[in-house]
C-alpha positions, 0 to 999 in steps of 0.5 A, a space after each residue: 304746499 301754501 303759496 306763502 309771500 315768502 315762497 313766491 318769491 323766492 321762486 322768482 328769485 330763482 329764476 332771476 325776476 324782479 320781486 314785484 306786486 305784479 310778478 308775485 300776483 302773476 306767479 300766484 294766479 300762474 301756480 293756481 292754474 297751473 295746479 288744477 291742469 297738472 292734476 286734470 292730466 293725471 287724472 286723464 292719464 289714467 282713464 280707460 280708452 275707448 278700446 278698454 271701455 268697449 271690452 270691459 263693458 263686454 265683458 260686463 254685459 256678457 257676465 250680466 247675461 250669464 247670471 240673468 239666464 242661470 237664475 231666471 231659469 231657476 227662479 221659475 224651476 225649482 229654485 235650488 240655487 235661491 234656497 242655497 243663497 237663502 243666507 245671502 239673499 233671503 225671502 226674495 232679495 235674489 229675485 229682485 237682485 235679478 231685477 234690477 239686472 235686467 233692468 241694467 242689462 239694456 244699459 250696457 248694450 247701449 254703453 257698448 253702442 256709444 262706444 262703437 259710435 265714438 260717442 264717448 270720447 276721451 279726452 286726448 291725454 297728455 303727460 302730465 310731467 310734460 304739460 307741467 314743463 310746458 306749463 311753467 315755461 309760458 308762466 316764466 315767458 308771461 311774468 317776464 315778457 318774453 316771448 321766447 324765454 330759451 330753456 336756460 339756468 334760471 327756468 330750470 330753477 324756477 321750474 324747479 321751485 314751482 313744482 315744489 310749490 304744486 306737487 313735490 312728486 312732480 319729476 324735474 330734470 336734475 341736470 341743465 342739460 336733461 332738463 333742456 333736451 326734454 323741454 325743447 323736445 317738448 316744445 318743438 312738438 307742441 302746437 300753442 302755447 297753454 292759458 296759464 293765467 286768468 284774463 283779468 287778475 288786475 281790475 282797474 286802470 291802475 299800475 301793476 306796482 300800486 296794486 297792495 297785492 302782498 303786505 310788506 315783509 
């Protein structure tokens, strides 16, 4: 959804923040971030552990084997099963098909090598609906300044505005209650808090309130 004048602030509204230059531009930046690390999670979250990598590659290196061995033997037989694929792979295609996957063969030995040598790391998943509550709770911290927000009513409003604002599959707790019981779950086993904002999103010396970053309603 498009972070328009209008829905920035009415987010903020649902938290109970004033509407300023600088609560806008922070939540702008804040939502930006906020997306593309919602998305990597879920993208992570998804990817293939070590164990599963190792027994795919397997899996894959022993089929190659297979298939080199039946067709290399006949290849320099009598080439019964080329002339039964000859539809499939006509006038020597099967033969350099067999090529390249000797030539891929080596590779996947050595996949399975980096795997068991732990040289292929994944990175550590996190649930993304739960990084995204995490996430928002330090955006809700750094517009307001405070550093301790709690996990009341106007966070799970404007919690629930933000997600609106990134995916609106994004799952948020109905209930004040739900809502606070997965939160400080959450945070009570978290060890930092997340960089929801870029380093500089005002330049210069001057106030946050002169910066003309919204044109007037």
């Amino acid at each position: 959804m498009e972070l328009t004048h209008g829905r920035l602030k009415a987010a903020l509204i649902a938290g109970k923040i004033p509407v300023t230059n600088r609560a806008l531009a922070l939540l702008r930046a804040g939502l930006a971030t906020i997306a593309r690390g919602y998305h990597l999670n879920k993208v992570l979250k998804a990817a293939k552990t070590p164990t599963q990598l190792r027994k795919q590659l397997s899996r894959l290196s022993e089929a190659c084997r297979t298939f080199l061995d039946v067709l290399d033997a006949d290849l320099s037989g009598l080439g019964q099963i080329e002339a039964l694929l000859s539809d499939t792979w006509p006038c020597g295609h099967l033969a350099r098909v067999v090529g390249d996957l000797r030539a891929v063969y080596p590779r996947l030995e050595m996949a399975m090598f980096m795997v068991e040598q732990e040289q292929v790391k994944v990175p550590r998943r996190q649930n993304p609906k739960t990084w995204f509550l995490l996430a928002v709770h330090d955006l809700f911290s750094e517009i307001t300044g405070e550093a301790e927000p709690g996990v009341a009513g106007p966070l799970h409003r404007f919690t629930k505005r933000c997600a609106e604002l990134i995916d609106p599959g994004i799952d948020v707790p109905e209930g004040e209650n739900s809502f606070h019981k997965r939160l400080t779950a959450a945070l009570a086993r978290r060890t930092g808090k997340i960089a929801v904002l870029p380093r500089i999103i005002f330049p210069g010396k001057q106030g946050f309130e002169s910066d003309p970053i919204f044109p007037p309603n």
